[in-house]
Each structure stands twice: as structure tokens, then as C-alpha cells.
C-alpha positions as CSV (number, residue, x, y, z in Angstrom):
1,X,182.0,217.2,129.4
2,X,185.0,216.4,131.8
3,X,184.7,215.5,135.6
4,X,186.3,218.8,136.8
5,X,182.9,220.5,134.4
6,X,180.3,218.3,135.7
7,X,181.4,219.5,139.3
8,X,181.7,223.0,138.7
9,X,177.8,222.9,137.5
10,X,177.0,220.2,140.9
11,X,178.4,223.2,142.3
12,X,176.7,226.3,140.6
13,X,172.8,224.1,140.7
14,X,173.3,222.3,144.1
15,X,169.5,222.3,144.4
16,X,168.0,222.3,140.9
17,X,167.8,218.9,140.0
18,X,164.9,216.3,140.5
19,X,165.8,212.6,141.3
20,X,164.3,209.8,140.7
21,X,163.7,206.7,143.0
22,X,162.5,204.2,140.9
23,X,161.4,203.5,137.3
24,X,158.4,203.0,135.4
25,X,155.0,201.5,136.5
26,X,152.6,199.7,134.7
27,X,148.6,201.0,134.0
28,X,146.0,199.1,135.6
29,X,145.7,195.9,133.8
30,X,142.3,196.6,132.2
31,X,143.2,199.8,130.7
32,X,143.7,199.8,126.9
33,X,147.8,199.7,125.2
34,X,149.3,202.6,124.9
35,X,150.0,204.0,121.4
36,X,153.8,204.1,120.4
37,X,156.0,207.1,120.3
38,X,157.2,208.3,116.9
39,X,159.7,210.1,115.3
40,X,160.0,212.8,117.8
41,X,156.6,212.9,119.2
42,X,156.0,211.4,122.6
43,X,152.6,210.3,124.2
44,X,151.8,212.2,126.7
45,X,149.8,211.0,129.8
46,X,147.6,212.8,133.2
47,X,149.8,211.5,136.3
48,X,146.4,211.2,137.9
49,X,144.3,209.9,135.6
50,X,142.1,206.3,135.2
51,X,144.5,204.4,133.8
52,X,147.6,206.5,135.1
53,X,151.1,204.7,134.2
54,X,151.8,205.6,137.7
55,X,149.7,203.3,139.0
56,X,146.2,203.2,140.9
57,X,147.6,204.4,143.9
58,X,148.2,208.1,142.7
59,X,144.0,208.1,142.1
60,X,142.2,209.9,145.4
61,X,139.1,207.8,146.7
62,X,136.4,210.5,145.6
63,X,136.3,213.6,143.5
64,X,136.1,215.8,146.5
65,X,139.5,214.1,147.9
66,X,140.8,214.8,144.2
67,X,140.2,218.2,144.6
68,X,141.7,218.8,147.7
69,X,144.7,216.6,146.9
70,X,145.2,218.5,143.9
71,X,144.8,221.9,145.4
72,X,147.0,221.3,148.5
73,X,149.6,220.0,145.1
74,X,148.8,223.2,143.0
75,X,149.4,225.7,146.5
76,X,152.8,224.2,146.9
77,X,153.9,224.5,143.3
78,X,153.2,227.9,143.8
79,X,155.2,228.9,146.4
80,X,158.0,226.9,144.0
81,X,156.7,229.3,141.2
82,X,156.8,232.5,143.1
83,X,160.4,231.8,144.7
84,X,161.5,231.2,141.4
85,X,160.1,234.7,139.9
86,X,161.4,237.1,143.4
87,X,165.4,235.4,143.0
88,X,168.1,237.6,142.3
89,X,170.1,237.7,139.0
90,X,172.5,234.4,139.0
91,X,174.1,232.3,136.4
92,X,172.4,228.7,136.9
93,X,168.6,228.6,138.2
94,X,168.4,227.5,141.8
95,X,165.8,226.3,143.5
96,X,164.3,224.6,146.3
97,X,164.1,220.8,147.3
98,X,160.3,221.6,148.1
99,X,159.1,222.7,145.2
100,X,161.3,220.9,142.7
101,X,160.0,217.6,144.2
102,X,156.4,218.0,143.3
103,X,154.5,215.3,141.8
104,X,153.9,216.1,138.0
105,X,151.1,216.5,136.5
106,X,151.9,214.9,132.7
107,X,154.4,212.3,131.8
108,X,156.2,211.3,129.2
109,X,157.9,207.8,128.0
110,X,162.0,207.6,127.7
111,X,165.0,205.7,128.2
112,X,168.3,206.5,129.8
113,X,171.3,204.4,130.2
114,X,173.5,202.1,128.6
115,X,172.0,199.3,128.3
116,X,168.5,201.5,128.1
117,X,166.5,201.4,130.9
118,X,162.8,202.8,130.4
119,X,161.2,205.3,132.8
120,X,158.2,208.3,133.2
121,X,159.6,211.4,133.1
122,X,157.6,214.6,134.7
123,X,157.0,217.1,131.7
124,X,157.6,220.5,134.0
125,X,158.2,224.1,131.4
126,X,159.0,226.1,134.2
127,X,162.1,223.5,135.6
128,X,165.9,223.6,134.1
129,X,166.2,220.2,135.6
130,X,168.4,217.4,134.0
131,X,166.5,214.0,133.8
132,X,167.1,211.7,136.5
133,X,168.5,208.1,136.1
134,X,166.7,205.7,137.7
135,X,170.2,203.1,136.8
136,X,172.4,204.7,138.9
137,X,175.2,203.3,140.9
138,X,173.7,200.1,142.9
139,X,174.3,196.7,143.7
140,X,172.5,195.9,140.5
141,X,173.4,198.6,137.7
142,X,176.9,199.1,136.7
143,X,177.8,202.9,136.7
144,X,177.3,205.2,133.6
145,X,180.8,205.8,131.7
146,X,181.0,209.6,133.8
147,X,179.7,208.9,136.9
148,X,181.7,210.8,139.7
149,X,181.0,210.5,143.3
150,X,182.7,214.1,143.8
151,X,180.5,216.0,141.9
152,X,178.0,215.4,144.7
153,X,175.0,217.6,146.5
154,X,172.4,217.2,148.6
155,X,169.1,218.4,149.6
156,X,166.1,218.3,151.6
157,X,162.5,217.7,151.2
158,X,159.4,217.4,153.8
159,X,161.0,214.7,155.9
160,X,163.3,212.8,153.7
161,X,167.0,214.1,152.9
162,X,168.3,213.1,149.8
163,X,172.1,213.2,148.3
164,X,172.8,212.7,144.8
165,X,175.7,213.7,141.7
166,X,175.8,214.7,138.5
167,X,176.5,212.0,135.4
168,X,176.5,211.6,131.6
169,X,175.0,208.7,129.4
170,X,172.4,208.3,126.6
171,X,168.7,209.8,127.0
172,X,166.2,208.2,124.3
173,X,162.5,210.0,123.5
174,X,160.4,208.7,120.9
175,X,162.7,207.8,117.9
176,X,165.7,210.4,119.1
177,X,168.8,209.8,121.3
178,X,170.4,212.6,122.9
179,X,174.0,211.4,123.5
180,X,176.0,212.8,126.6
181,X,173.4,214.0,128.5
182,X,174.0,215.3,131.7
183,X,171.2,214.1,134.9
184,X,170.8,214.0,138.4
185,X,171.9,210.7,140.0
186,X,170.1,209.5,143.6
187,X,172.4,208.0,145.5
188,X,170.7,208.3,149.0
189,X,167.2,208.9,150.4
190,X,166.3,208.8,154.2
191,X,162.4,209.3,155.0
192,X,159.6,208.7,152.2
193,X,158.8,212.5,151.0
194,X,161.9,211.1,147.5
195,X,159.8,211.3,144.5
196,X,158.9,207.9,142.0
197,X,159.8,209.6,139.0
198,X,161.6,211.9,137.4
199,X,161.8,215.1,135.3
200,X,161.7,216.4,131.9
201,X,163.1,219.8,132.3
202,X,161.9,222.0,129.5
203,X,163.0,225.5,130.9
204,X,165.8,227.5,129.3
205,X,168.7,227.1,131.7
206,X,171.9,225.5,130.8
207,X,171.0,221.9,131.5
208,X,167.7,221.9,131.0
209,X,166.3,218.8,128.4
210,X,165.8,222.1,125.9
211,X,169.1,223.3,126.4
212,X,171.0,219.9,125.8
213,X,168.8,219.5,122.7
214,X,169.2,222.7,121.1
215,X,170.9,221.7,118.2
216,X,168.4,218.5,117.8
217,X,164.8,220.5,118.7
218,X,166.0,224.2,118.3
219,X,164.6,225.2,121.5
220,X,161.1,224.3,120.1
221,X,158.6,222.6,121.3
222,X,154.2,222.0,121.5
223,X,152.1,220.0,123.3
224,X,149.0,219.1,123.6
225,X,147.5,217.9,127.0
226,X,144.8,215.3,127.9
227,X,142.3,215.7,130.2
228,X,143.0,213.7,133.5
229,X,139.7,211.7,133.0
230,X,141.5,210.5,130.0
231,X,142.3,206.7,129.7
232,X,145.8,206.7,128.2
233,X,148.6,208.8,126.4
234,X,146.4,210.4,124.3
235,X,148.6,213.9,124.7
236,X,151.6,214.4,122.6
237,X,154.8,216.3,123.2
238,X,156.1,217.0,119.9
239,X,160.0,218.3,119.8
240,X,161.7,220.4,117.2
241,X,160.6,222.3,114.2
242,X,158.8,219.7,112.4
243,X,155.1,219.3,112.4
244,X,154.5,221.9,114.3
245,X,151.2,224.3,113.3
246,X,151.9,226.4,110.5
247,X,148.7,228.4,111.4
248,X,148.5,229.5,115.0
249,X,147.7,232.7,117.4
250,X,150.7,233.8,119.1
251,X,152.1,236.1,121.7
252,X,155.5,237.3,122.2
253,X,157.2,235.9,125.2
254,X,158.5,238.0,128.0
255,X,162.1,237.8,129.1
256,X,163.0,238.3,132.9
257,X,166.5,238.5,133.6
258,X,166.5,237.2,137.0
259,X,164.4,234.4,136.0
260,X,164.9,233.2,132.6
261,X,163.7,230.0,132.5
262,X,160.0,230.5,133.1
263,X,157.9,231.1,130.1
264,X,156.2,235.3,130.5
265,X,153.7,236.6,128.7
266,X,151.6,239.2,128.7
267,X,148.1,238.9,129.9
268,X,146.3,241.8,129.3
269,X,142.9,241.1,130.8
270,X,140.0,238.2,131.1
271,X,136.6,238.3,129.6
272,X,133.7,236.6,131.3
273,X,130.9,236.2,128.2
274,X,130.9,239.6,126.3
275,X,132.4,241.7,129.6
276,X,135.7,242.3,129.9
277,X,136.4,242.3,133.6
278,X,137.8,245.2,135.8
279,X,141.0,243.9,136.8
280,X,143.7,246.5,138.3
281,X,146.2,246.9,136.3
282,X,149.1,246.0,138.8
283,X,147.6,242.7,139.0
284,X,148.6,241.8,135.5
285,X,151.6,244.3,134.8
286,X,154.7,242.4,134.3
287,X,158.0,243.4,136.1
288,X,161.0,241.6,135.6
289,X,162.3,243.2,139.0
290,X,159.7,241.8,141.1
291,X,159.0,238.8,139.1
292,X,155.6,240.0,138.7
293,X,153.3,239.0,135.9
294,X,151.7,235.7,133.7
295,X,153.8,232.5,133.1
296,X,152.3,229.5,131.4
297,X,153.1,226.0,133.5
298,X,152.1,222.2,132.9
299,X,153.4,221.3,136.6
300,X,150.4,223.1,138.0
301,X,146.5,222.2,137.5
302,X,143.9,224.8,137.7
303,X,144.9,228.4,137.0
304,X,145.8,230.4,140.2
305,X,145.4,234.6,140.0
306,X,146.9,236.8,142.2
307,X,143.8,237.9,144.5
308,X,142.3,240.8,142.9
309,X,142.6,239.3,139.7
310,X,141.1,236.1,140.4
311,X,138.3,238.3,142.8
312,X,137.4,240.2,139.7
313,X,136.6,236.8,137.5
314,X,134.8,234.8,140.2
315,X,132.5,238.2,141.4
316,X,131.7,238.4,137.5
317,X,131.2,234.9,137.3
318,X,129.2,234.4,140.8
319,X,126.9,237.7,139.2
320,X,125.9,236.3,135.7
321,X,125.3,232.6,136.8
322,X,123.2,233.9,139.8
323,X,122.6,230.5,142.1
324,X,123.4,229.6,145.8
325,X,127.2,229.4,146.3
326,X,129.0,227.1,147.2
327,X,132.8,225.7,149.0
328,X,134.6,222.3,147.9
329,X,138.1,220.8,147.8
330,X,139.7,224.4,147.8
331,X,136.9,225.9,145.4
332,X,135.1,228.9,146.5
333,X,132.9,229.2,144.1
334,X,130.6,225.8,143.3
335,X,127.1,225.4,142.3
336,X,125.0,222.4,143.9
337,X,122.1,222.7,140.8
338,X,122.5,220.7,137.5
339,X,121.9,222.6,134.3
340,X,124.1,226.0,135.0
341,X,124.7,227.9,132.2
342,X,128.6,228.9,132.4
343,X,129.8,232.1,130.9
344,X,132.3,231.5,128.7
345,X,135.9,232.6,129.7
346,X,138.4,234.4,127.3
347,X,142.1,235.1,128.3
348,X,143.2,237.9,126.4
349,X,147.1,238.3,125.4
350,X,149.4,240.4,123.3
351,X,147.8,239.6,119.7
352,X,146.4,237.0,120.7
353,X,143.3,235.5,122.6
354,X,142.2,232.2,124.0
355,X,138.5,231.3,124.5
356,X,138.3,228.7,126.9
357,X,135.7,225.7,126.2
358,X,133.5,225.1,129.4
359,X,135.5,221.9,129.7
360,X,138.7,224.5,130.7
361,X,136.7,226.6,132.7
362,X,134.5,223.9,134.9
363,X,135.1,220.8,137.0
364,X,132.2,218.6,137.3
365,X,131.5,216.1,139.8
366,X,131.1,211.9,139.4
367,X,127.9,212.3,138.7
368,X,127.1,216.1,137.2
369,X,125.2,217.1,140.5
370,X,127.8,219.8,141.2
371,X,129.9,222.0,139.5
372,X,133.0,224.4,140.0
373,X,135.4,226.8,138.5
374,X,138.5,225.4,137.7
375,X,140.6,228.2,139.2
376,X,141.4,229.6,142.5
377,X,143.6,232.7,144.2
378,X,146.9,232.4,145.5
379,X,147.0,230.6,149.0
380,X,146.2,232.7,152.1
381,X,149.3,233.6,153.6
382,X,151.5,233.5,150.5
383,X,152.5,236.9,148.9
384,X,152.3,235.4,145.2
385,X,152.8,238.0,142.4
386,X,152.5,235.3,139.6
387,X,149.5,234.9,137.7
388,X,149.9,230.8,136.5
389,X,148.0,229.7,133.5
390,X,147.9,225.9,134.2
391,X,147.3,222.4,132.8
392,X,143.5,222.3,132.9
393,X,143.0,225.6,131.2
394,X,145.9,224.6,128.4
395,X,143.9,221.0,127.8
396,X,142.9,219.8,124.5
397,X,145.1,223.3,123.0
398,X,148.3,222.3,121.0
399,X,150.4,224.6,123.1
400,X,153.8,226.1,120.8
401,X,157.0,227.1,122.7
402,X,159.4,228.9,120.0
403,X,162.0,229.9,122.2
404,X,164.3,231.6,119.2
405,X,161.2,233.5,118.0
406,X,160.3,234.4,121.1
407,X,156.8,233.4,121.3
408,X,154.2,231.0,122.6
409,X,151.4,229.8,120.3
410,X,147.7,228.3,120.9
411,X,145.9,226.2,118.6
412,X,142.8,224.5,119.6
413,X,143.2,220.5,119.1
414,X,141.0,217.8,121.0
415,X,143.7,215.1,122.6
416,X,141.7,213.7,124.8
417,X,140.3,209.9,124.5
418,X,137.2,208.7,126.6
């Protein structure tokens, strides 16, 4: 890809990639060594987790501050989500600085640059954006063989603005090496909203990690995603056709025109023990014009429902648990009593359906004295028409994306180490 290419896409995605402002960072020193990628399965581990490669200073000081951080996180990827879904037909994915500069949920291990330089990548399915490359231009990295200052862009976010350009060099995963890959390159960032890492884009648009792949992976691709209380990488991402189940439940994936890229499918109600709950049909209809409908996401972490879906579960819930009620950390509905009997929850799909362990369904406190469901309604104020399946609800599943077969797949597979 020439220099007068690379600036024609700066051009077209302006806003669409993530950067990165620095490189990998070491576990807390008493957690245990992380297992090796292999072949073309990467280890994949909870941003916010014990022993997060991010660092002790991602962790929040309680499990009610958790909560809250984590909401506040999930209500803003959101409002990313739902812009993404209403945006009028074009030829590269935009989107904006705000909701593209999230901090992930999941990483991933990789190297970029020539000499290799390792780094944590964000593993996002609903972003098209190139990786970032921590080794760009500086007083201490020579530039990659492509690099060019005129294929440049910038963008906003919170309080920091941020300019950056497109360039081309090596991108490594696991045993692989994608050659020529094209990434987002920080070049500037004034105020302290830049984010540390960067961004496995696993979306369908042009420059997406999938798309440069294609002829590698085939536009294939599972995982299976810890818990955050887990200690390590104990997740995989496993790319291509290879190894993947040969026996799963699947649904057909949903394409949307105006926004490609995330991954639709057809929810077509929830069950709540043996009762299937009233939700109005509008709130689960997909419609490509609108942007309405289910999408499936690892950047967001308990399952948000557009309000009278979400209503619907929590009233049925609230009704067959039948204790005092409770508020915390963006939850509405907690229980303060040990020894609640959960209902067990069943998404139900196109062909397919998905009971949901109580560890998908409920977050527990330190100590087990209070518990919660692990989903919530859109934010007040925000006219959402996306119903989000999200991380915790997709945990310990070995989660199949087979985009030329159009379909997503569940399996149930426990990934998660104490």
C-alpha cells in the first residue's frame, strides 16, 4: 500500500482509529507466569482483574467502586455502540474520539514493529480499528519503512486532543505475523484522557485486524473469556479455521448496511426459570434503518437492554426471588441476604439458546453478603435502541465468529483459573 493509499483511507476514517501511548506493563509481582501463546491462539486476559497486565492501578479500591467504575465505563461504551448503529450508509466506519478511547475490557499479547516491540492490545468485536504502534516516530524509535507525516488526523477526547497518521510494518500474534499491516500512529497528545494501550480491531471494516487477515484467519474467529476475578491469561482468542468447535449452537448473524461491522443477531426473547418473559416486541425487533436490535460486544461488561426489555427481566426476577431490594454501583436490583436462590436466565436466539450459569447472571460481593444482577438498562437520558450482550454474560462460553457463514456460535467452556 502506497503513501497516496494510506492517505486516501487517513482521509475516509479520520476518527476510527485507537492510539496507543505507551507499551506493555508488567502483573503484580506475586502473580503467577503467564502461559505462552501458540500457534495462533492468544491468551487472553480481564483488563481489571487481580493480576491485570495493566497493572494494579487499573483495580478500584472496593467492590462497590468496581461497580461504579465499571458502570460509568459500560454507559459510555454505549453511547459509542448506539452512534455506531443510528449512522448513515458510508464506505469506511467512522466514529467518535469518545467512544473509541474506552478502556478495554480483555487483552491480548502482540508485537509490532521492526525490530518487534511487545504491547497489550484491546480485544473490541464491534471496532474496525487498526492496531496502534506504540514504536512510532520519537527520539528513541527509528520510523517504520511507510511512515508518512501527511497522511495525518486528529481528534479529541475528554480533555486531551490527540493527532496521529497512518503507517505500515509487521504485526505478530501468537506464532503468526501479519506483514504490511496498516495502524494508527500517536504522534501528539495534550491533556491525560490518551489511552495506555491499544486496540485489536475485530469488526468487519476495511482495516480492521479481521479484514487485514482475511486470507490468514478467513474472517474467523472464537474466544473464550475469563472471569475478571481471574489471576492471569486464562482466556484464549483463537484465529482462523483451525481448532475451532466442530459441535456448537449457532445463530445466523444479521447484516445492517449502515453499520456493518457490528456483529447482529436476533434475540428473540429471555427466559427467567421456566417463564418466558413478556417483552414487547419492538424492543427486540431488529431494523437495519434504525440500527435497532442485539449485537454481541467484548468492549462492554454487564449486558445493557433497552428499558422495557431490561424492566421485563428484572420485574420477573425481583417477583420470583421475593426479598427486600436493593441499589449499588449502578445496580437496581441487589439483594442484602446470603443464600438467594437465583432463577436461572436463558437468552433465546434464532436456533439457538444460551442458558446462563448463575456466575453470568450474578455479581457477588468480597465477602458473599450481597448480591446483584449483572445487567442494567440503558442510561437515563440516552435514547439507546441496542440491546448489548456483553463480556460477563459471554464468560467461560467459547464464543465463534464465522463471518463467511454468517453466523455466531456458543459453546460452553470453563476458562477461568482461581
Amino acid at each position: 500500500m502506497g503513501g497516496a493509499t494510506l492517505c486516501s483511507v487517513a482521509a475516509a476514517m479520520a476518527a476510527v482509529l485507537l492510539l496507543m501511548a505507551g507499551g506493555a506493563t508488567a502483573a503484580p509481582a506475586t502473580c503467577p507466569a503467564t502461559p505462552p501463546d501458540t500457534g495462533a491462539t492468544l491468551q487472553v486476559s480481564h483488563a481489571f482483574g487481580p493480576c491485570s497486565p495493566l497493572g494494579t492501578e487499573s483495580a478500584s479500591p472496593s467492590w462497590a467502586g468496581f461497580l461504579a467504575d465499571q458502570a460509568s465505563r459500560d454507559a459510555s461504551r454505549l453511547l459509542y455502540l448506539d452512534s455506531l448503529a443510528v449512522r448513515g450508509r458510508a464506505y469506511a466506519p467512522i466514529a467518535s474520539g469518545r467512544g473509541l478511547l474506552q478502556t478495554p475490557t480483555y487483552v491480548v499479547r502482540a508485537r509490532l514493529g521492526t525490530p518487534p516491540q511487545p504491547l497489550l492490545l484491546a480485544v473490541d468485536t464491534s471496532n474496525d480499528a487498526a492496531a496502534p504502534n506504540p514504536a512510532c516516530p520519537t527520539a528513541q524509535a527509528a520510523p517504520s519503512p511507510l511512515y508518512n507525516k501527511a497522511c495525518g488526523f486528529s481528534l479529541t477526547y475528554a480533555d486531551s486532543s490527540l493527532q496521529a497518521a497512518l503507517s505500515q510494518d509487521s504485526l505478530a500474534v501468537a506464532n503468526d505475523v501479519v506483514k504490511s499491516y496498516t495502524f494508527g500512529c500517536l504522534q501528539r497528545a495534550i491533556g491525560t484522557a490518551a489511552p495506555p494501550q491499544g486496540l485489536l480491531g475485530l469488526g468487519r471494516g476495511p482495516l480492521s485486524f479481521l479484514s487485514q487477515s482475511k486470507d490468514m484467519y478467513e474472517s474467523t474467529f472464537s474466544y473464550c473469556l475469563p472471569s475478571f476475578k481471574s489471576l492471569n491469561f486464562s482466556g484464549t482468542l483463537r484465529l482462523g479455521r483451525k481448532g475451532q468447535p466442530q459441535r456448537i449452537k449457532t445463530t445466523p448473524l444479521l447484516a445492517n448496511p449502515h453499520r456493518s461491522s457490528l456483529y447482529y443477531v436476533n434475540m428473540t426473547g429471555i427466559r427467567v426459570g421456566k417463564t418466558v418473559v413478556r417483552i414487547p416486541p419492538a424492543a427486540l425487533a431488529f431494523d437495519p434503518a434504525t440500527g435497532a436490535g442485539t449485537v454481541l460486544d467484548s468492549g462492554t461488561m454487564f449486558t445493557r437492554l433497552v428499558a422495557p426489555a431490561y424492566a421485563a427481566v428484572r420485574d420477573e426476577i425481583r417477583h420470583r426471588v421475593r426479598a427486600p431490594v436493593s441499589s449499588l454501583g449502578g445496580f437496581d436490583t441487589c439483594f442484602n441476604t446470603t443464600g438467594v436462590k437465583w432463577p436461572a436466565v436463558t437468552l433465546l436466539f434464532d436456533g439457538m439458546q444460551v442458558t446462563l450459569p448463575e456466575e453470568n447472571v450474578v455479581i457477588r460481593s468480597t465477602y458473599g453478603t450481597t448480591s446483584c444482577l449483572a445487567m442494567a438498562a440503558a442510561p437515563d437520558g440516552v435514547n439507546t435502541v441496542l440491546n448489548v450482550i456483553a463480556s460477563m454474560q459471554q464468560q467461560n462460553h467459547r464464543v465463534l465468529f464465522d463471518v463467511p457463514n454468517g453466523r455466531v456460535g456458543f459453546a460452553r467452556e470453563q476458562c477461568t483459573t482461581a
